[in-house]
N, C-alpha and C positions, 0 to 999 in steps of 0.2 A: 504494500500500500504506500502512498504519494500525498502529498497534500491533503492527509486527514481522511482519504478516502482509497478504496483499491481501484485503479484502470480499470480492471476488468470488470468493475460494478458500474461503468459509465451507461447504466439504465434510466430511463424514465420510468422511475418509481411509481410515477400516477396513472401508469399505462396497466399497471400488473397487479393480483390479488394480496391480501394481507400476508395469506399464505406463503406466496410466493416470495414476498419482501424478506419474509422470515427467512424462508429458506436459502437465499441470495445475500444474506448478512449475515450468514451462520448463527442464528439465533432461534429464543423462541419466546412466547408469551409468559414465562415466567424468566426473561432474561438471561442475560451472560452468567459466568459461575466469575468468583472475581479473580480465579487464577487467569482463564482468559480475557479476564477485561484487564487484568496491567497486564499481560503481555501484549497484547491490542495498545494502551497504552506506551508501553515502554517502543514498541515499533513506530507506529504514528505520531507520534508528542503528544501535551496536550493540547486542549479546546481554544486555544487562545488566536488571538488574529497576529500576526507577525506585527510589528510597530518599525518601522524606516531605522535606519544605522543612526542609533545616538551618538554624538557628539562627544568626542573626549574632550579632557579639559582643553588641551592644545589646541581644538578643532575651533574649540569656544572661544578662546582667545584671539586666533587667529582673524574669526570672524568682528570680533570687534573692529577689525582694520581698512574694514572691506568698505567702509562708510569716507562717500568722496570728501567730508570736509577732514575728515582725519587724515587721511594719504596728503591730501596741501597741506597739512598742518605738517607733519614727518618732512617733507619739500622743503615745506620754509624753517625749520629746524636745523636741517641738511644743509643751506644757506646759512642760515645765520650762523653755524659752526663755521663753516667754508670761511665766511666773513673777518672772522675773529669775535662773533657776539658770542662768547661762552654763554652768558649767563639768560640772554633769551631762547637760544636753545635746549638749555637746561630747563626753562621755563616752560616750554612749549613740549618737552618730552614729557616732563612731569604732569600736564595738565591731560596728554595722552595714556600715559597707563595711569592714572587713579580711572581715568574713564574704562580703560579697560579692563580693569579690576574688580571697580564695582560693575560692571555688566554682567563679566564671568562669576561673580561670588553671586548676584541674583539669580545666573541662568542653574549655576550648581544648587542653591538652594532649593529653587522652586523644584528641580527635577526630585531631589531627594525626598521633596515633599510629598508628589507626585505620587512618586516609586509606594511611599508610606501608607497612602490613599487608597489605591490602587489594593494593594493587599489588604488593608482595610476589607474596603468594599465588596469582594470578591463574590459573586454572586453564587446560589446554591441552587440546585434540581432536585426536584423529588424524583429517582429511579429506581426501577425493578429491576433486584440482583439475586438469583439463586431464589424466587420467588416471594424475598422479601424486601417491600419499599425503603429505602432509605435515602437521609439528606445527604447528598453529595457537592461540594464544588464544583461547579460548570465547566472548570478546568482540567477536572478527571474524567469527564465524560467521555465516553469512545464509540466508534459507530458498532451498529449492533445491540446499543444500550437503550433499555423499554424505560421510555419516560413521560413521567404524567403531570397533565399539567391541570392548573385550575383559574376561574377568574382571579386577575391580577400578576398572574407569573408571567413573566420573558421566558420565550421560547430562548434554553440554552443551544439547541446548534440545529441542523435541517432534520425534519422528519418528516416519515410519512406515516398519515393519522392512520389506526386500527381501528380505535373505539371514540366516538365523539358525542353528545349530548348536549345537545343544544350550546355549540362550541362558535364560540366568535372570536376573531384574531383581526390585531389591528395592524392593520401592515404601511402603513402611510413612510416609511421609514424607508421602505425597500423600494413600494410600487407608487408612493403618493398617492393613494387612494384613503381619502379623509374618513370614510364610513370605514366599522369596522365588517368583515366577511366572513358571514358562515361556512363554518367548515364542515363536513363529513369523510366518513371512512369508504364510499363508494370508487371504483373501479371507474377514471373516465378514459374515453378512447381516443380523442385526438393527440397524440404524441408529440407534437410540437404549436400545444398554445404555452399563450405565455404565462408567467410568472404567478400574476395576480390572480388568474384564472384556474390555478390549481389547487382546487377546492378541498382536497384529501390530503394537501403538505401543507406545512408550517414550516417557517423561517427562522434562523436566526437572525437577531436585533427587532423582532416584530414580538407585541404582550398580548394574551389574552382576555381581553373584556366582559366576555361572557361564559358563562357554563364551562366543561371541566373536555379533558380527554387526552386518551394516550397513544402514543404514538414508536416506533422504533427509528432512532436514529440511522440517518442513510450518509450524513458529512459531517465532519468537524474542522473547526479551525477555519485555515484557509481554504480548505475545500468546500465550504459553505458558500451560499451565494454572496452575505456581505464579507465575508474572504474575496473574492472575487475585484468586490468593489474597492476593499482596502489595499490590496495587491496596486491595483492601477492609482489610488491617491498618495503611497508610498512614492510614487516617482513623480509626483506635481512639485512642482517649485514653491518654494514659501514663499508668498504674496507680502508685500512690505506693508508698515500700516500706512496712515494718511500722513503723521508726522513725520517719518524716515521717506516718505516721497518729497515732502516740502524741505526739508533739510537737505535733502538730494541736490535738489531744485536750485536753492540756496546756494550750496556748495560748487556749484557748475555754476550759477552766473557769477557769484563774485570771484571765481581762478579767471574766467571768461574776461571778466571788465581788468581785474587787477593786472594779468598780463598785458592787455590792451594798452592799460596807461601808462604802465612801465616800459612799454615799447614806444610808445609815441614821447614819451618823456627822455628817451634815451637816443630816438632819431632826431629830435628837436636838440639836445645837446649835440651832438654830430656834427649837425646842419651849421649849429653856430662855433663850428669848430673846435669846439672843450675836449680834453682830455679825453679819449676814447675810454679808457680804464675808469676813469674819476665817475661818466654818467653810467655806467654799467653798475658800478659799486652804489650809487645813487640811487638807480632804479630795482634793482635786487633792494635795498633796504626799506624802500619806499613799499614795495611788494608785500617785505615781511609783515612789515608795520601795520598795513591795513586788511592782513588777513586775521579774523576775528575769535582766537588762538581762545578765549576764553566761552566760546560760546558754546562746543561739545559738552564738558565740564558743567555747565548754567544748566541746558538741557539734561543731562545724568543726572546731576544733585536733583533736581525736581521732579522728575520721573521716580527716583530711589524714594523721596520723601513721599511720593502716593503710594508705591509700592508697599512701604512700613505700614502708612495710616491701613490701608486696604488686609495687612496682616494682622492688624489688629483686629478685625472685623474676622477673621478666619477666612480669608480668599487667597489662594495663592495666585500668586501671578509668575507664570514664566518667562516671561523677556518684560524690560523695562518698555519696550517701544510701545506693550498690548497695554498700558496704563491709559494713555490717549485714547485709544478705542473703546477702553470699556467707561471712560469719563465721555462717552459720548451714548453708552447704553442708557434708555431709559427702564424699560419692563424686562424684567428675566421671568420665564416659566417654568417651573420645575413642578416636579409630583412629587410631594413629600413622603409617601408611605413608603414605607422601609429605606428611604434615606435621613432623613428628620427625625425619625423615631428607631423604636426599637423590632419592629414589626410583630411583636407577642399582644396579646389579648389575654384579660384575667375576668372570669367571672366574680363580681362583686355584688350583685344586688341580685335578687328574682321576684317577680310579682307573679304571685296564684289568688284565686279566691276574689278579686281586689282589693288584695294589698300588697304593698312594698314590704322582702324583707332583707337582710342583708343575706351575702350566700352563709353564712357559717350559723345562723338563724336554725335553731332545733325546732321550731314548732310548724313544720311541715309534717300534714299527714301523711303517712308511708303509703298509701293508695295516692295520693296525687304525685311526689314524690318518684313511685316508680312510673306512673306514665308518663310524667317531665322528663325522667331519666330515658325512658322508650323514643321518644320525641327526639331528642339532641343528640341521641346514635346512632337513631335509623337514619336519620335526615342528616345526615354525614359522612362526606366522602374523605372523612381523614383516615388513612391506613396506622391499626395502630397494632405495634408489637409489645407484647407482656413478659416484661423479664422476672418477675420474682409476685406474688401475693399482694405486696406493696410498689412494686414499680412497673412502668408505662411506657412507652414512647409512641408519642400520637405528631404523623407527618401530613403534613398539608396546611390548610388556609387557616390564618392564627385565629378567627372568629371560631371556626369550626373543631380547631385544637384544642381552644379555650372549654367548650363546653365539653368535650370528652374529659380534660382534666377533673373537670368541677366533677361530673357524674361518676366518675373513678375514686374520688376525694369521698361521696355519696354510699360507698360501699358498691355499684353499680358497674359492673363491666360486660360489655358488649355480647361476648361471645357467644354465639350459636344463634342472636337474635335474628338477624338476616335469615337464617334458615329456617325458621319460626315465622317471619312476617318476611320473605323475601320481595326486593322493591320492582313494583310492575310500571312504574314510570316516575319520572321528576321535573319539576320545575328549577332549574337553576336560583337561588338566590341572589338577588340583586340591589343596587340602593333603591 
């Protein structure tokens, strides 16, 4: 296997039965055993999208230099040494690396920040392994891996759906299509529609909105479709902001006019016959003088100084130049749940009877009691595994985890209930 996926599985997965997917991913409906899935693993890497050649320090530094009013500032440096002006060269070197310094120690910061973030956040999959669900990092995922998903979860990498229930997927991300799109497990037959049209796959980087369902991994990584995408925006050039265009700008007309003048100021001495050397030395100094050696520096200190405020605030920013762009942001959108928060749920209150009581409230009658308990199990697609008398592990959506706890808490556990009142249809829960 190659880019998170095998050549020879280069199938149209929405062309062929559940069955067969299985069979074509060397799997089955109670998943891989996890010997074969790290060795799947350790062959493929993990789930992750490749990221462009980071920058060593030297790359970072170097790139400070790349900026046109710095190179004339090194020129007339260069000069004014050549000249015998030690001490404004000195001046003009020194005003060059603090600039370069503080660049490089922001662009190092921020990445390490980044880097810190990043593992932070690491997102998790509910998957079926050796028959039983468990939370995994989206980074171990390997194809061939049965994964389920519910309202609110990111599809961790390409599947093709088996079992779906009233399943909606928002895919605006991949196809730009604002509505979210029903999905089902059906077999469609035209083998080359597109993307958004294939109603029996999920994507990576696309969440699901509504109702729940499970699917077998057919790509990972960069073998996925937004792999695909990342792959070709690794080789785009970095676009400069607005301020390092106008500094550009800057930096090209005033080399432009200052040479100009020092040239006309130098065939004008000529003309009137002066010491050939004398206007030369004259005009080089004049040159130096009116290039504006402290202005990079001006610009760096006050880009650093938003930089700081903005860390105070918990934002990291990676290059001093995106300070300017984001001082031009008005509205940011983000979806707080499970970033903002913790994404757990605890049951605390229950109203029966009409009345309010608190959960830990002993004066619940044991007939209401156990049909509350019947209620918040059945109607629950959390997979939950029983280690000991006393302990739990309930996988899936934290509303729905919350109430299996509480009912476990209750003296009340699940088992055999489904086969006693097995479920003949659902309504997805929704706001």
């Amino acid at each position: 296997m190659e880019n998170n996926a095998d050549p020879g599985l280069k199938t149209s997965f929405h062309t062929i039965t559940a069955a067969e997917v299985l069979r074509k991913m060397g799997t089955s409906p109670d998943g891989l055993t996890e010997t074969e899935a790290q060795e799947r693993l350790q062959r493929l890497g993990p789930n992750v999208l490749t990221e462009g050649q980071k920058k060593t320090v030297l790359g970072m530094l170097l790139h400070q230099f790349k900026d046109v009013m710095i190179v004339v500032l090194l020129v007339a440096a260069a000069i004014a040494g050549f000249m015998g002006e030690q001490t404004d060269a000195a001046i003009i070197i020194a005003v060059v690396c603090i600039n370069a310094v503080l660049g490089v120690a922001q662009e190092s910061k921020a990445e390490r920040s980044l880097a810190a973030l990043k593992k932070m956040s690491a997102p998790y999959a509910k998957v079926r392994r050796q028959g039983h669900v468990t939370l995994l990092k989206a980074e171990e995922i390997v194809p061939g891996d049965i994964v389920l998903v519910d309202a609110g979860d990111h599809i961790p990498a390409d599947i093709r759906l088996l079992e779906t229930a009233s399943l909606k997927v928002e895919e605006a991300a991949l196809t730009g299509e604002s509505l979210p799109v029903a999905k089902h497990a059906t077999v469609l037959d035209n083998e080359n529609i597109m993307i958004g049209d294939r109603y029996n796959m999920a994507y990576r980087g696309t969440s699901v909105t509504y109702g729940r369902g499970m699917g077998v991994v057919i790509a990972t990584g960069m073998g996925t479709e937004v792999g695909a995408i990342a792959d070709r925006l690794n080789t785009l050039a970095m676009e400069e902001t607005p301020l390092q265009k106008k500094l550009a700008e800057l930096g090209n007309s005033l080399s432009v006019a200052i040479v100009v003048i020092a040239a006309i100021i130098f065939a004008t001495g000529v003309i009137q016959q002066r010491d050939t050397l004398e206007m030369f030395l004259i005009s080089v100094s004049l040159a130096v003088a009116a290039i504006p050696e402290g202005l990079p520096a001006i610009v760096t200190i006050v880009l650093a100084i938003g930089v700081q405020k903005m860390a105070s605030r918990n934002s990291i920013i990676r290059r001093l130049s995106a300070v300017e762009t984001l001082g031009s942001t008005e509205i940011i959108c983000s979806d707080k749940t499970g970033t903002l928060t913790l994404n757990e749920m605890t049951v605390r209150e229950v109203f029966w009877d009409d009345h309010q009581r608190t959960s830990t409230d002993a004066f619940i009658p044991d007939e209401t009691l156990s049909i509350m308990m019947q209620v918040m199990t059945l109607c629950n697609d959390s997979k939950v595994t029983r280690h000991s008398p006393h302990t739990l592990d309930a996988v899936g959506d934290p509303t729905e985890t919350a109430l299996i706890y509480f009912a476990f808490e209750k003296g009340f556990y699940p088992e055999g209930s489904e086969t006693i009142m097995p479920r003949v249809a659902e309504l997805p829960f929704d706001s």
